[in-house]
C-alpha positions as CSV (number, residue, x, y, z in Angstrom):
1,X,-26.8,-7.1,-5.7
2,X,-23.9,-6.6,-3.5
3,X,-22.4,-3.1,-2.5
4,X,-19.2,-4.2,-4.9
5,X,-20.9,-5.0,-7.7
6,X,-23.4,-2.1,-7.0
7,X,-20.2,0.5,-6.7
8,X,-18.1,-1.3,-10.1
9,X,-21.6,-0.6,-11.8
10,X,-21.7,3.1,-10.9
11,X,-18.2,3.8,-11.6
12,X,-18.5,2.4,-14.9
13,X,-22.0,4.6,-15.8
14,X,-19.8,7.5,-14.5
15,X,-16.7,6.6,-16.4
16,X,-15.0,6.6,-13.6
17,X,-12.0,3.9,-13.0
18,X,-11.6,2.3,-9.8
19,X,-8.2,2.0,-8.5
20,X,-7.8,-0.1,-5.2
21,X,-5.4,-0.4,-2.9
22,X,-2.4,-3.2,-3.6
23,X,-3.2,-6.1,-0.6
24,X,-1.3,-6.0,2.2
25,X,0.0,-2.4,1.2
26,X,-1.8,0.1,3.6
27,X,0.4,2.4,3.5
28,X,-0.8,3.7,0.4
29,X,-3.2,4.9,1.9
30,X,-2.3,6.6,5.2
31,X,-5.4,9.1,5.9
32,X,-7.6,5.7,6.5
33,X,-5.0,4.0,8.3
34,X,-4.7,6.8,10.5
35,X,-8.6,7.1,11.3
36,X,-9.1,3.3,11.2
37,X,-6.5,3.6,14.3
38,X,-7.8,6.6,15.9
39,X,-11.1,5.2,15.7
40,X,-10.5,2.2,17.4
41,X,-8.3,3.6,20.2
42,X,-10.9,6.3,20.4
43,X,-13.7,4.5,20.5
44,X,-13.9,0.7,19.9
45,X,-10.9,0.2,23.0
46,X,-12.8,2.7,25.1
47,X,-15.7,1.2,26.2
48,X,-17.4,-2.5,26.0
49,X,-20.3,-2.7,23.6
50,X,-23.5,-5.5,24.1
51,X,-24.9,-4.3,20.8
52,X,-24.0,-3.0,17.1
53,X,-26.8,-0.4,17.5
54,X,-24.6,0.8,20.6
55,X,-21.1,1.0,18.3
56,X,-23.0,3.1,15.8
57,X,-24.6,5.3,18.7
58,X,-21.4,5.4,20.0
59,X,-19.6,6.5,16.4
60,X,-21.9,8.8,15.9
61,X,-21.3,11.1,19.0
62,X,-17.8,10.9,18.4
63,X,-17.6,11.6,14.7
64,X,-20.2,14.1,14.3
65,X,-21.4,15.9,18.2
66,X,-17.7,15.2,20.3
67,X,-16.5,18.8,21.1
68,X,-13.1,18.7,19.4
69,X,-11.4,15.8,16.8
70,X,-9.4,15.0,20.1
71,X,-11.9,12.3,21.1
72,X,-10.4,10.2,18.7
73,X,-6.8,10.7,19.4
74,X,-5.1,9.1,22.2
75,X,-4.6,10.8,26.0
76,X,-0.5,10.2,25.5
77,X,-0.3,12.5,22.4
78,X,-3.3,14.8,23.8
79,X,-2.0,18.4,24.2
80,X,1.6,17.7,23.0
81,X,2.0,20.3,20.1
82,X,1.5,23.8,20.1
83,X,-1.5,24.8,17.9
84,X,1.0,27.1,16.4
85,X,3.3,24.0,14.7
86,X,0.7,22.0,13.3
87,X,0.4,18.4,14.5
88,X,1.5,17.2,11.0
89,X,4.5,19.4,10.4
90,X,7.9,17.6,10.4
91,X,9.3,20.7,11.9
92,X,7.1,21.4,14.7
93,X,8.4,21.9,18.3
94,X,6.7,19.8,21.2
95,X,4.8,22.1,23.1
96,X,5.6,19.1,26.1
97,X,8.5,17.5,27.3
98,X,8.4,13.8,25.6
């Protein structure tokens, strides 16, 4: 059985409805888009990889043993905003000359 039909089987025994994405559309869904990016700057652009085994190693560390969530977000936007402002606020002062 594949993991779709395996997941559209679930949902239904939960009487849950899926609702997808549109195609081609990812901004509808910008907190994936935004770790899908982070991740691979972060991670997949960082370093060469002979094996899949080393990826996962890799993703692991980062995701779940890295020191802080800045291991995933690129060196030019490191240390850019106060902690004060919030990184996401549309108000926020840079802490650093841009």
């Amino acid at each position: 059985m594949s993991s779709t039909t395996a997941l559209a089987e679930w949902a239904e025994r939960k009487s849950i409805a899926l609702d997808f994405i549109e195609p081609a559309r990812p901004m509808q869904n910008g907190f994936i888009e935004r770790f899908n990016g982070s991740y691979r700057r972060g991670v997949l652009d960082m370093h060469i990889f002979r094996t899949l085994s080393e990826v996962r190693e890799q993703t692991e560390f980062v995701l779940f043993m890295a020191p802080s969530s800045q291991e995933l977000e690129p060196p030019e936007i490191q240390g850019r905003f106060s902690s004060a402002c919030g990184r996401h606020s549309c108000h926020c002062v840079s802490a650093v000359p841009i």
